[in-house]
N, CA, C, O and CB atoms as a CASP TS submission, in Angstrom:
PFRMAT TS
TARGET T0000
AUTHOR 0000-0000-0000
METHOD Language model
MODEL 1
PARENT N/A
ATOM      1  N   UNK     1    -133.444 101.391 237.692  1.00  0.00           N
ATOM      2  CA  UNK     1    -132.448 102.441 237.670  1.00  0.00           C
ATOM      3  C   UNK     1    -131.331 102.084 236.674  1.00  0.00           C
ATOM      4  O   UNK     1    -130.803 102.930 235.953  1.00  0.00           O
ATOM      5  CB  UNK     1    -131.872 102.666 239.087  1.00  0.00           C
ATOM      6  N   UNK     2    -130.994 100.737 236.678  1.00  0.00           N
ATOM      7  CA  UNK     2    -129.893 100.363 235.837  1.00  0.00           C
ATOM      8  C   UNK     2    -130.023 100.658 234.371  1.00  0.00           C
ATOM      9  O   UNK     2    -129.222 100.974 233.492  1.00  0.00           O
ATOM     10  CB  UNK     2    -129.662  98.987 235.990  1.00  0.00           C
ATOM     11  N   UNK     3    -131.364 100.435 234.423  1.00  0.00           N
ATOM     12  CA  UNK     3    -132.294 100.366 232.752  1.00  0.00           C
ATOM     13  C   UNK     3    -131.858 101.995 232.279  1.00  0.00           C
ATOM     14  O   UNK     3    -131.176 102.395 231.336  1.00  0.00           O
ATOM     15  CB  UNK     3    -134.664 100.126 232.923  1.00  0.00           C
ATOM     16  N   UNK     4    -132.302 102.445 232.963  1.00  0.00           N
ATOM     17  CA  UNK     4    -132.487 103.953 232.824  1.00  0.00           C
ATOM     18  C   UNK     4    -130.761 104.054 232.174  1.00  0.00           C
ATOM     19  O   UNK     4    -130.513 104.367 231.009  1.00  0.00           O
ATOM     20  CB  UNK     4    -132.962 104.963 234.624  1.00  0.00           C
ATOM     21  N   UNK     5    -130.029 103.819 232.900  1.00  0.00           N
ATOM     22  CA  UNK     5    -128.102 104.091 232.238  1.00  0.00           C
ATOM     23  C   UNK     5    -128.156 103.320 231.045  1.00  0.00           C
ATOM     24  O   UNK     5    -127.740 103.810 229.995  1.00  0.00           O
ATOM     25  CB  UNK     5    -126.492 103.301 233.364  1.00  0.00           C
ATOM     26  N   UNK     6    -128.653 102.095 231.089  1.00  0.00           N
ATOM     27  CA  UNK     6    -128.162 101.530 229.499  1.00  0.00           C
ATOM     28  C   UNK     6    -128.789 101.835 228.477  1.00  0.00           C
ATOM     29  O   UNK     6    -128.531 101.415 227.348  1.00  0.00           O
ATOM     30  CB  UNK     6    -128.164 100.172 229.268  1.00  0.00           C
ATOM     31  N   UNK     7    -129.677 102.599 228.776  1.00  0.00           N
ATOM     32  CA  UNK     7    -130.302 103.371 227.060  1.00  0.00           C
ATOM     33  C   UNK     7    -128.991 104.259 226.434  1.00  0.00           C
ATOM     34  O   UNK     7    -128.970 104.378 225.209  1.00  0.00           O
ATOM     35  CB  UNK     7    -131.972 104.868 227.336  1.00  0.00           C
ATOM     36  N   UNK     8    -127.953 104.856 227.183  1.00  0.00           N
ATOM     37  CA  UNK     8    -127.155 105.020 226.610  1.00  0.00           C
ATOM     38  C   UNK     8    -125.585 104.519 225.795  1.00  0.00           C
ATOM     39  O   UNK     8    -124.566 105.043 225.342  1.00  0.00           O
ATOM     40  CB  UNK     8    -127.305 105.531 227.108  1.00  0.00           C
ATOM     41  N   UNK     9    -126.339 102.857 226.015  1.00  0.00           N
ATOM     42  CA  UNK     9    -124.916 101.969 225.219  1.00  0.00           C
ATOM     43  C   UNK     9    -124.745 102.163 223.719  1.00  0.00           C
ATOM     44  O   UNK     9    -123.713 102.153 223.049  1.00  0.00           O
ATOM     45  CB  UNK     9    -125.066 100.194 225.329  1.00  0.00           C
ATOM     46  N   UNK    10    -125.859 102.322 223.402  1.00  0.00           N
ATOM     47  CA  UNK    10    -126.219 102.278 222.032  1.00  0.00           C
ATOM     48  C   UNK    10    -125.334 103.661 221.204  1.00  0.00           C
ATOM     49  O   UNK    10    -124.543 103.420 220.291  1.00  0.00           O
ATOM     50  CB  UNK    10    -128.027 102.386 221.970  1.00  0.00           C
ATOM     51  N   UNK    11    -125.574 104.890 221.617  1.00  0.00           N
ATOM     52  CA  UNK    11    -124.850 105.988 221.126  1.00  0.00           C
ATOM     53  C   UNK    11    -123.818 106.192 221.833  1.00  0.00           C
ATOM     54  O   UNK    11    -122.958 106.934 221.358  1.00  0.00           O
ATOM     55  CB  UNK    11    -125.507 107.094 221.037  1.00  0.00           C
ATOM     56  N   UNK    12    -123.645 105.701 222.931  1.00  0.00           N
ATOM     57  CA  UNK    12    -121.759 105.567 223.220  1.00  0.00           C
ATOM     58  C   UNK    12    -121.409 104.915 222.010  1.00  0.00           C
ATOM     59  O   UNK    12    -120.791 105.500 221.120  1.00  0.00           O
ATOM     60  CB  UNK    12    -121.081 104.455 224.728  1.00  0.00           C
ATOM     61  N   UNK    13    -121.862 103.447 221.915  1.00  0.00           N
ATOM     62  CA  UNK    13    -120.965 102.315 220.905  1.00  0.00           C
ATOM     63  C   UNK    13    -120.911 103.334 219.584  1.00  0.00           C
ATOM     64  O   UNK    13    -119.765 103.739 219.388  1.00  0.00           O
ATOM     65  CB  UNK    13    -121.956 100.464 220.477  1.00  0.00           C
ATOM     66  N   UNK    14    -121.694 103.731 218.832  1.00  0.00           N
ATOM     67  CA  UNK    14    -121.701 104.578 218.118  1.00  0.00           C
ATOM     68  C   UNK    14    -120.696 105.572 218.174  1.00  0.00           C
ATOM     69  O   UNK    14    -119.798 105.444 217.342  1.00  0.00           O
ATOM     70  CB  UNK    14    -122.690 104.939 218.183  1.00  0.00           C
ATOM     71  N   UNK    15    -120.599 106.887 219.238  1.00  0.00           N
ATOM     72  CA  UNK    15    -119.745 107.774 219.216  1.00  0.00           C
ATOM     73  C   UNK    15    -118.180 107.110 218.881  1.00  0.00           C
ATOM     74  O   UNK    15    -117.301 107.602 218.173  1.00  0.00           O
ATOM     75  CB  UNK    15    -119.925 108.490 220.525  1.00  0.00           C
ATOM     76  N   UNK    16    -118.162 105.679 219.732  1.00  0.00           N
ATOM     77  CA  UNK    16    -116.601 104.793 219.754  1.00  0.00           C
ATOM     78  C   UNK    16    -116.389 104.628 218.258  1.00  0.00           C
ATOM     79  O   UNK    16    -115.302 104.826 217.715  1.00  0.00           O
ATOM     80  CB  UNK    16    -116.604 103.016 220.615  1.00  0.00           C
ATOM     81  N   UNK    17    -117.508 104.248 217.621  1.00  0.00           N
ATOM     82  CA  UNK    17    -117.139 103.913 216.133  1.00  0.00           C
ATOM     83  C   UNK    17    -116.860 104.863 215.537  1.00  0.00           C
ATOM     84  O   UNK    17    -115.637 104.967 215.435  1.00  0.00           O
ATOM     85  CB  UNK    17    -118.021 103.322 215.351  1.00  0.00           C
ATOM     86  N   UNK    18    -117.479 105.759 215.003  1.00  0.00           N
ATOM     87  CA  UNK    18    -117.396 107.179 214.479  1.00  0.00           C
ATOM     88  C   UNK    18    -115.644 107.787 214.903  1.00  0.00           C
ATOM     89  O   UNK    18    -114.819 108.191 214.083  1.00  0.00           O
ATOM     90  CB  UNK    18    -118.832 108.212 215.373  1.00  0.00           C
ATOM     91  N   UNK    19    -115.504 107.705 216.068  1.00  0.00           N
ATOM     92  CA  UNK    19    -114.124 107.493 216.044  1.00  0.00           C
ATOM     93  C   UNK    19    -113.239 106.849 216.218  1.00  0.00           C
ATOM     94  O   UNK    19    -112.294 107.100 216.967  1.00  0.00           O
ATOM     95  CB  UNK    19    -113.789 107.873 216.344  1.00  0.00           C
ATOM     96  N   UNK    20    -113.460 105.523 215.282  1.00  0.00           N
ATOM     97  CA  UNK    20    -112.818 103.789 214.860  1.00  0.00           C
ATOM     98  C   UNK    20    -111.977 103.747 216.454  1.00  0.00           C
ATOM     99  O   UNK    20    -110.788 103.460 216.587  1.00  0.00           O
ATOM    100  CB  UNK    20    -111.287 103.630 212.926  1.00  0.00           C
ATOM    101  N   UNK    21    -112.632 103.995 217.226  1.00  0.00           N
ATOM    102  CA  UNK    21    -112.026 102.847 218.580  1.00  0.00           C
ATOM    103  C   UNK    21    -112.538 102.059 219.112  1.00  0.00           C
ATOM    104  O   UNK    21    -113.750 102.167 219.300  1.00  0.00           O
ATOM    105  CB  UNK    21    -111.670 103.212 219.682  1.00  0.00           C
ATOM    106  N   UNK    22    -111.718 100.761 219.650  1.00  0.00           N
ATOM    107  CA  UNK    22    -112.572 100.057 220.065  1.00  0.00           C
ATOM    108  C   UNK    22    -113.833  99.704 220.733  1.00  0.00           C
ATOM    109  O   UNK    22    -114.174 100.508 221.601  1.00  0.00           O
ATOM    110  CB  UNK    22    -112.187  99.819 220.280  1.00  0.00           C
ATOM    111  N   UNK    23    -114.366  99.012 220.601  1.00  0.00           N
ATOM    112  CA  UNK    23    -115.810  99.286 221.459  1.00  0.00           C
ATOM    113  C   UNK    23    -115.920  97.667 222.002  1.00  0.00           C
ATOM    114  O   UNK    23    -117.108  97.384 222.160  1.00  0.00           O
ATOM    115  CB  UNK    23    -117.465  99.914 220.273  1.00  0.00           C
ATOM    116  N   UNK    24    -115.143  96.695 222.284  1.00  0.00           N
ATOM    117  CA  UNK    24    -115.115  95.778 222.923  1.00  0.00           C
ATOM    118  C   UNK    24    -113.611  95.047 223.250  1.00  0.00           C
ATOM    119  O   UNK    24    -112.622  95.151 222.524  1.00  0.00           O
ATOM    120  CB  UNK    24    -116.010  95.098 222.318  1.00  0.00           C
ATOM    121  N   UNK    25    -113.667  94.470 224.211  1.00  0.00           N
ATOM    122  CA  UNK    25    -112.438  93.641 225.006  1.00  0.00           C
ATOM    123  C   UNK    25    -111.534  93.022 223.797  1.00  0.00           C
ATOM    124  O   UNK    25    -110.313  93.176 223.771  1.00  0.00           O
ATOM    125  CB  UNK    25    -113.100  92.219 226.118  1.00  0.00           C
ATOM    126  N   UNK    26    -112.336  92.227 222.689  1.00  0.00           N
ATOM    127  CA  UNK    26    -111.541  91.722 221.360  1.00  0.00           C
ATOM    128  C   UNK    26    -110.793  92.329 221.109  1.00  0.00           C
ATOM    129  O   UNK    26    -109.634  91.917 221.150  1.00  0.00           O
ATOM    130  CB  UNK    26    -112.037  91.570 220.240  1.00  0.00           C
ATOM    131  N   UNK    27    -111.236  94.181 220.553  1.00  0.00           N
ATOM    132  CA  UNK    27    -110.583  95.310 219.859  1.00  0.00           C
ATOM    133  C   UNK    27    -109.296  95.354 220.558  1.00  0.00           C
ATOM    134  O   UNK    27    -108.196  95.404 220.008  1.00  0.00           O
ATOM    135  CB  UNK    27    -111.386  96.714 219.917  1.00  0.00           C
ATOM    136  N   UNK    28    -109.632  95.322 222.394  1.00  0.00           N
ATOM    137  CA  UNK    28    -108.249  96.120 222.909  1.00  0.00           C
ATOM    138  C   UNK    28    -107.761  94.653 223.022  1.00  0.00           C
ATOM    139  O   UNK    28    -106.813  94.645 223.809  1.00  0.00           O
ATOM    140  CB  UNK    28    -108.221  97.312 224.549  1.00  0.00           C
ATOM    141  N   UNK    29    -107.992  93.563 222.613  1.00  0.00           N
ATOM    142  CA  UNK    29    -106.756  92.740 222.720  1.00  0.00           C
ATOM    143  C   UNK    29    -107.293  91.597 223.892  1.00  0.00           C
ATOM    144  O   UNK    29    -106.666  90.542 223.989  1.00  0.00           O
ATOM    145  CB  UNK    29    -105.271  93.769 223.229  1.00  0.00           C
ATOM    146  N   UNK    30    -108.066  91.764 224.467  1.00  0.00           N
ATOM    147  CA  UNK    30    -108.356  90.983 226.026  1.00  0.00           C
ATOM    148  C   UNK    30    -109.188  89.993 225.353  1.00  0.00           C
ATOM    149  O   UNK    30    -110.174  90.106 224.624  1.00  0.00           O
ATOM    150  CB  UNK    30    -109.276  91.945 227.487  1.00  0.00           C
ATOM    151  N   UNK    31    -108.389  88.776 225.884  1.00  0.00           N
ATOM    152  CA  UNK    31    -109.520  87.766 225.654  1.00  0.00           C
ATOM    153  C   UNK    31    -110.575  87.389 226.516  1.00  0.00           C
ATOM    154  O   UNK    31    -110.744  87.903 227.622  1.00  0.00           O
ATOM    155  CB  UNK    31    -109.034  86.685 225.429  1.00  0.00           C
ATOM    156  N   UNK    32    -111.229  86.577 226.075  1.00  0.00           N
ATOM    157  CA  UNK    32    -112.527  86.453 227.063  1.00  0.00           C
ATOM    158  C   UNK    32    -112.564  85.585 228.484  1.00  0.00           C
ATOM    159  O   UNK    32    -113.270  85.687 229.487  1.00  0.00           O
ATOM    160  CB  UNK    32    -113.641  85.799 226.203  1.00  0.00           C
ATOM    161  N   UNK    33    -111.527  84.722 228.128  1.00  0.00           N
ATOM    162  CA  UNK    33    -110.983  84.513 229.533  1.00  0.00           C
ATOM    163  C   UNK    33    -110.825  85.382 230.607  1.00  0.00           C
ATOM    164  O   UNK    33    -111.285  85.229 231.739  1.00  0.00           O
ATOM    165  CB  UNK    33    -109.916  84.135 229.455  1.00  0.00           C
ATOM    166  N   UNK    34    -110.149  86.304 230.188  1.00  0.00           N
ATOM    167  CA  UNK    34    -109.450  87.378 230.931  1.00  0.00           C
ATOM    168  C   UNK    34    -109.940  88.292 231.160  1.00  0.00           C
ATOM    169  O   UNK    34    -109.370  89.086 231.908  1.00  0.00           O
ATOM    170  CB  UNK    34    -108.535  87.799 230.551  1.00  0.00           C
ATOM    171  N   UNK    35    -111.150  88.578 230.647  1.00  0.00           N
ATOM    172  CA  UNK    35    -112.327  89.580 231.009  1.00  0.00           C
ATOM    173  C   UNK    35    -113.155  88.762 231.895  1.00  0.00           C
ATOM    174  O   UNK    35    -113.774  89.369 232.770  1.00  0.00           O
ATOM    175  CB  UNK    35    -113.238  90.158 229.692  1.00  0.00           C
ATOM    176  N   UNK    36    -113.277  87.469 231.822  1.00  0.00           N
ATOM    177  CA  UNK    36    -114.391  87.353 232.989  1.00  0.00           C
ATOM    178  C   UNK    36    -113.739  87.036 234.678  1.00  0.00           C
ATOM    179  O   UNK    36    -114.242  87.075 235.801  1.00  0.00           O
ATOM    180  CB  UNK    36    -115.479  85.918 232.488  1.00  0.00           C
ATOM    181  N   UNK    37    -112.069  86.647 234.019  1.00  0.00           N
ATOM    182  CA  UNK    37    -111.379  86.444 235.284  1.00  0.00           C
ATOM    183  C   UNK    37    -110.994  87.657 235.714  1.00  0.00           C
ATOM    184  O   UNK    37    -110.395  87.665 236.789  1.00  0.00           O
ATOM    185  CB  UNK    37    -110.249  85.562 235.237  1.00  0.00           C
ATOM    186  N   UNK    38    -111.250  89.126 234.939  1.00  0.00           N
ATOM    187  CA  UNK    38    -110.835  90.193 235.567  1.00  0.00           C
ATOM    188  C   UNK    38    -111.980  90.966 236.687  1.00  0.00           C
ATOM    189  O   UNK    38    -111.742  91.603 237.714  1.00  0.00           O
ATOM    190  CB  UNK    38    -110.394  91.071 234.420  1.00  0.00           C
ATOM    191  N   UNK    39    -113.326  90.615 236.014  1.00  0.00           N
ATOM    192  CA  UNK    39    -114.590  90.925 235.919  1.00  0.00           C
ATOM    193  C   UNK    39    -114.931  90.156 237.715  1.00  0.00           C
ATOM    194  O   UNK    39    -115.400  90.768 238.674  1.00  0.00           O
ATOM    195  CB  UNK    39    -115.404  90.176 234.266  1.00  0.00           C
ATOM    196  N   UNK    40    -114.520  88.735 237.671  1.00  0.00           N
ATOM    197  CA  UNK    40    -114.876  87.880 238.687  1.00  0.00           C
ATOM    198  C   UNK    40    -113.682  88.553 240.276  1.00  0.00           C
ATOM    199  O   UNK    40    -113.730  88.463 241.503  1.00  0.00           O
ATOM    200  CB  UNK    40    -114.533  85.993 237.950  1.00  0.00           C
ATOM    201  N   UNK    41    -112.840  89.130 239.344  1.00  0.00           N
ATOM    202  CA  UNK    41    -111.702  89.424 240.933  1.00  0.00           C
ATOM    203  C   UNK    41    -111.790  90.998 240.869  1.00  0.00           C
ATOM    204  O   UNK    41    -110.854  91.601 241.394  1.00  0.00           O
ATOM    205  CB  UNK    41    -109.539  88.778 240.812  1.00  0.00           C
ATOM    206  N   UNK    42    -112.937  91.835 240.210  1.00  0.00           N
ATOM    207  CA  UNK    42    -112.782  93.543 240.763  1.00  0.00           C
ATOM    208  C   UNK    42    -113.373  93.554 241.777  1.00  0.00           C
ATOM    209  O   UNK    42    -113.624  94.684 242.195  1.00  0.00           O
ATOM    210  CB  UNK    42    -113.380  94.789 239.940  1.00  0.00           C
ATOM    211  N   UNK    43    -113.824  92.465 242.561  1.00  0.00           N
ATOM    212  CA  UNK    43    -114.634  92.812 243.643  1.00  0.00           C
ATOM    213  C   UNK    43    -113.453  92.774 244.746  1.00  0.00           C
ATOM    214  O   UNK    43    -113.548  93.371 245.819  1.00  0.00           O
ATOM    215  CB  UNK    43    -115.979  91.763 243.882  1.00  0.00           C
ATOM    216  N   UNK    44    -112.660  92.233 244.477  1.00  0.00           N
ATOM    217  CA  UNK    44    -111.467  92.347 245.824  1.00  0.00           C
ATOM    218  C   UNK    44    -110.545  93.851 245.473  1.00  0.00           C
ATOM    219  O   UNK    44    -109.854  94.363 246.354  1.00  0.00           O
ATOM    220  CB  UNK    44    -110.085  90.631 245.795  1.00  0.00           C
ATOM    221  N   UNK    45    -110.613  94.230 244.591  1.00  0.00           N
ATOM    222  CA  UNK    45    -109.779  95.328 244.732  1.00  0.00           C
ATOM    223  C   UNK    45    -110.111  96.838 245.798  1.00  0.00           C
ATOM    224  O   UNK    45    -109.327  97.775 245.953  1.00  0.00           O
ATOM    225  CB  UNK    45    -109.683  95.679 243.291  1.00  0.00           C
ATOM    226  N   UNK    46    -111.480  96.694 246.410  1.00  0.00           N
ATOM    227  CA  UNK    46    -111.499  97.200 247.522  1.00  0.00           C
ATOM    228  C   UNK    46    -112.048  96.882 248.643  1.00  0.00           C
ATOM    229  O   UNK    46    -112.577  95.771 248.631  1.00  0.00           O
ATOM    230  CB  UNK    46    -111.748  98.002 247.382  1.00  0.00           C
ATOM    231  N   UNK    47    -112.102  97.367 249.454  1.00  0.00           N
ATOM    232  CA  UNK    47    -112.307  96.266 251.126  1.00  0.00           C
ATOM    233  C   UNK    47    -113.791  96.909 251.173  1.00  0.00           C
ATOM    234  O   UNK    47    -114.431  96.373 252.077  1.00  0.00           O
ATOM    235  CB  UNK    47    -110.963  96.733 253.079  1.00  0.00           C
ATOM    236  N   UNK    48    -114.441  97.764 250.571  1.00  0.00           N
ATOM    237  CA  UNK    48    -116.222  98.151 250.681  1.00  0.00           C
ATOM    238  C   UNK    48    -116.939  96.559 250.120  1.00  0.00           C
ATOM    239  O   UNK    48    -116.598  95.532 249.533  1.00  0.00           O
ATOM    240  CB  UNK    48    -116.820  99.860 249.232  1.00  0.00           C
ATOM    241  N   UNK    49    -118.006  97.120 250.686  1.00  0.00           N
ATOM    242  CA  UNK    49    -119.071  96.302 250.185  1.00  0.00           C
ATOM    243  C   UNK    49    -119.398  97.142 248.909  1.00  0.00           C
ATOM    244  O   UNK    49    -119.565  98.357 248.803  1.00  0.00           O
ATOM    245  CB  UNK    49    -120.353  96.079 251.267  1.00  0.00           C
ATOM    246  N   UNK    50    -119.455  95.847 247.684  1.00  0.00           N
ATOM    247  CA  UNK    50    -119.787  96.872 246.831  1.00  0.00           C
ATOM    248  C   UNK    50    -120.700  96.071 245.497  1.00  0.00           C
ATOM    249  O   UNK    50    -120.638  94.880 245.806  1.00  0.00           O
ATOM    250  CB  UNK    50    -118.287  97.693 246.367  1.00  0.00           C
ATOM    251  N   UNK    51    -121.393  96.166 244.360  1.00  0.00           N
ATOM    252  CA  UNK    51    -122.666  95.366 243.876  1.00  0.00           C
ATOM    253  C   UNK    51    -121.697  94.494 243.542  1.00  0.00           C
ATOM    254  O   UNK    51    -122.402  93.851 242.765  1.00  0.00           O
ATOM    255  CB  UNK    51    -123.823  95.904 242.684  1.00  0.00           C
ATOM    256  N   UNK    52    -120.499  93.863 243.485  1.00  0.00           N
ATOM    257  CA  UNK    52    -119.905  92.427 242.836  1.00  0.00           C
ATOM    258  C   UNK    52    -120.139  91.944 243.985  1.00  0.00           C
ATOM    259  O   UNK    52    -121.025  91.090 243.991  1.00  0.00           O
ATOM    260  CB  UNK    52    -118.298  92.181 242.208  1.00  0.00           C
ATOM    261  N   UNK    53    -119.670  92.178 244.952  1.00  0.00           N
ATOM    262  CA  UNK    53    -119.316  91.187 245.972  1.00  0.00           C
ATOM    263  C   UNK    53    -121.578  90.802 246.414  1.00  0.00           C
ATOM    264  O   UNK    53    -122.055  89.701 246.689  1.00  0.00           O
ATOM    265  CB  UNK    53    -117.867  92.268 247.698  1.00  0.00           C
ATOM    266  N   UNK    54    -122.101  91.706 246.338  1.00  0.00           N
ATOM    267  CA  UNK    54    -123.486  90.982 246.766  1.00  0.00           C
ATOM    268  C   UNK    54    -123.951  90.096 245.208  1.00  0.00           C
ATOM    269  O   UNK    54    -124.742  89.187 245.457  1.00  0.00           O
ATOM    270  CB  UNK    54    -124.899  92.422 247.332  1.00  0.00           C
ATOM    271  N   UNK    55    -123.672  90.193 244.041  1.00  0.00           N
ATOM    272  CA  UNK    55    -123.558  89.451 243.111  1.00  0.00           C
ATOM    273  C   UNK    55    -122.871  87.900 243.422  1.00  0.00           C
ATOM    274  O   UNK    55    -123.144  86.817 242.905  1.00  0.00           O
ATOM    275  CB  UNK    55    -122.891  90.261 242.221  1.00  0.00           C
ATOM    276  N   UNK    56    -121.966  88.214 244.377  1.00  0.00           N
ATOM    277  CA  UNK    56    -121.286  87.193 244.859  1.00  0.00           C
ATOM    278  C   UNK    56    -122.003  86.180 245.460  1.00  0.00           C
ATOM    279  O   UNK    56    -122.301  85.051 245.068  1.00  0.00           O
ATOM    280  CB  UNK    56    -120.439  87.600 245.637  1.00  0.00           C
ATOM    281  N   UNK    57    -122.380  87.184 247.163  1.00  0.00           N
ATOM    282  CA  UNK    57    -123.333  86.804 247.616  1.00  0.00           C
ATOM    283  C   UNK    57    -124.666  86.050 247.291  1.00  0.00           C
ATOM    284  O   UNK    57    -125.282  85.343 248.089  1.00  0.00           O
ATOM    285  CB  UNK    57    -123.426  87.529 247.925  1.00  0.00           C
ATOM    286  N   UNK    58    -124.975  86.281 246.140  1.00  0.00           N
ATOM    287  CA  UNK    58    -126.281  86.180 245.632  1.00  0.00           C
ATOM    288  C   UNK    58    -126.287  84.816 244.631  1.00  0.00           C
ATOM    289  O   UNK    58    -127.326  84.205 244.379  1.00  0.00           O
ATOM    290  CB  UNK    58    -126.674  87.621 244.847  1.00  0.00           C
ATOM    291  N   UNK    59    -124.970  84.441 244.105  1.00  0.00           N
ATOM    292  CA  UNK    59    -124.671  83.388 243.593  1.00  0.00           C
ATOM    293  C   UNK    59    -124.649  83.403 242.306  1.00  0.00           C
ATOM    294  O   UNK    59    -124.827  82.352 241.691  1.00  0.00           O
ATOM    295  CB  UNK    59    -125.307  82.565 243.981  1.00  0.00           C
ATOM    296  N   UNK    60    -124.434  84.554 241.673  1.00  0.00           N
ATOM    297  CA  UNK    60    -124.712  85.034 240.303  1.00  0.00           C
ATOM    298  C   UNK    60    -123.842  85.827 239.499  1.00  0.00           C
ATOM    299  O   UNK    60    -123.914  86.188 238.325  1.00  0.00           O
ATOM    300  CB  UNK    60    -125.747  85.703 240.332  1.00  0.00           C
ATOM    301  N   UNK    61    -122.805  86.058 240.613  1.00  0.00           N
ATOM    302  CA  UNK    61    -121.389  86.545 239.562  1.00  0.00           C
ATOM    303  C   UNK    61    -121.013  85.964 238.445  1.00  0.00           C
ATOM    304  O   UNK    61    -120.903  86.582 237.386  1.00  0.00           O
ATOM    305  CB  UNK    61    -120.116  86.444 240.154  1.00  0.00           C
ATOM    306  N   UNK    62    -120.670  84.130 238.647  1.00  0.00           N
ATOM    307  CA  UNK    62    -120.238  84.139 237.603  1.00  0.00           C
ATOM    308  C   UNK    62    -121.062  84.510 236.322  1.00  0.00           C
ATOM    309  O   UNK    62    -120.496  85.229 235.499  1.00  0.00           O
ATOM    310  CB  UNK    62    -119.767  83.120 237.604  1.00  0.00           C
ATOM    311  N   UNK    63    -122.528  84.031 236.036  1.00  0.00           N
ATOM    312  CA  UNK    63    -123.577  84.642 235.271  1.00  0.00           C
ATOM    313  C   UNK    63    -123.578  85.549 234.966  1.00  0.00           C
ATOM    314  O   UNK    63    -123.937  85.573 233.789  1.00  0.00           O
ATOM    315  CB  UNK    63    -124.468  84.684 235.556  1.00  0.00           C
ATOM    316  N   UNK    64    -123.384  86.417 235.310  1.00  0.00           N
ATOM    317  CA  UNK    64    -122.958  87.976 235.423  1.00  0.00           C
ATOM    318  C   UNK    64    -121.746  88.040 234.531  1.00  0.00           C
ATOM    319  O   UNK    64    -121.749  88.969 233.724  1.00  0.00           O
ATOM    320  CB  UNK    64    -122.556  88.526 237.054  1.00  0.00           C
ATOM    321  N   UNK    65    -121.054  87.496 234.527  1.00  0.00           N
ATOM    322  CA  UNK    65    -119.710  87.544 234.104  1.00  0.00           C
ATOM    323  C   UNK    65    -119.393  87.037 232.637  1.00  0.00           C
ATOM    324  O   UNK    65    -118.452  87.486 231.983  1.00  0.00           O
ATOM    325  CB  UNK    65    -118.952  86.774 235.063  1.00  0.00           C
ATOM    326  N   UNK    66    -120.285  86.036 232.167  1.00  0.00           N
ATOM    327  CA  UNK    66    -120.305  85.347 231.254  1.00  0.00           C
ATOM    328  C   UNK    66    -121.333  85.916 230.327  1.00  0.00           C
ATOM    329  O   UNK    66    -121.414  85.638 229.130  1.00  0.00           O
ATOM    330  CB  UNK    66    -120.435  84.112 231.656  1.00  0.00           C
ATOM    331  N   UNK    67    -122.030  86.652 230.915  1.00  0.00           N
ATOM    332  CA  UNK    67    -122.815  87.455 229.956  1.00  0.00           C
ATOM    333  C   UNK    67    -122.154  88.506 229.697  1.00  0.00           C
ATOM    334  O   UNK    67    -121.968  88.626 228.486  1.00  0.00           O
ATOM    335  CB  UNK    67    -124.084  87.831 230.342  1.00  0.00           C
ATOM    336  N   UNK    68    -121.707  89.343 230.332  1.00  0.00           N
ATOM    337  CA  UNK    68    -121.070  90.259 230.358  1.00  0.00           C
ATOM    338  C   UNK    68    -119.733  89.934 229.060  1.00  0.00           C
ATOM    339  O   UNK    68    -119.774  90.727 228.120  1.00  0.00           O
ATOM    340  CB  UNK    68    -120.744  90.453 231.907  1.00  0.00           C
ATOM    341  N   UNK    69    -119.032  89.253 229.020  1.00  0.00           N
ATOM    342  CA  UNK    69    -118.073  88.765 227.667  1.00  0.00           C
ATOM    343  C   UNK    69    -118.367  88.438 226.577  1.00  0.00           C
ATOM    344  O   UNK    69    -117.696  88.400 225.545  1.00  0.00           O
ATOM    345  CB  UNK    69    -117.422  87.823 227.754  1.00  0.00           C
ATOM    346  N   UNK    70    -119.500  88.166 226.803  1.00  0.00           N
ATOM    347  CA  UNK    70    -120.687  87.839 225.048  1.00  0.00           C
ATOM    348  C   UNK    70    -120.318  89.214 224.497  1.00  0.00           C
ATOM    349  O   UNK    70    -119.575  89.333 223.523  1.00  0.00           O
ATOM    350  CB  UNK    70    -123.072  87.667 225.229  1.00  0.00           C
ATOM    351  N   UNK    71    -120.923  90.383 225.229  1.00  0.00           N
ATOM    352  CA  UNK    71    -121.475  91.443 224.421  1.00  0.00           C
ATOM    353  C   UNK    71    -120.563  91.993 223.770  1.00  0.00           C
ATOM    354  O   UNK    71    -120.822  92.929 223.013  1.00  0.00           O
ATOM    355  CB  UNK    71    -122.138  92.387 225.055  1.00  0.00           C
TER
END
């Protein structure tokens, strides 16, 4: 199911360029620290169960997280 949403990264990133805005954390200024420490604490910003916190669970957030700042 996830697969199925990210066929559309490719012509988002595109549409962002076409109109010169950023299209990553660098552009707006965030370093990569601070994306994965933001990335690692959205799971507390609500009291649901929600896919970070079983990422959590699962032992793979931070992984998650560190890939996630590459791109």
């Amino acid at each position: 199911m996830i697969r199925e949403i990210l066929v559309y990264e490719e012509p988002l990133k595109q549409a962002l360029l076409t109109l010169e805005a950023p299209v990553d954390a660098q552009e707006l200024g965030i370093s990569q620290e601070d994306l994965i420490q933001s990335f690692l604490w959205a799971k507390e910003i609500r009291s649901k169960y929600v896919v970070l916190d079983l990422a959590d669970d699962l032992g793979i957030l931070n992984k998650i997280a560190e890939k996630i700042s590459l791109l």
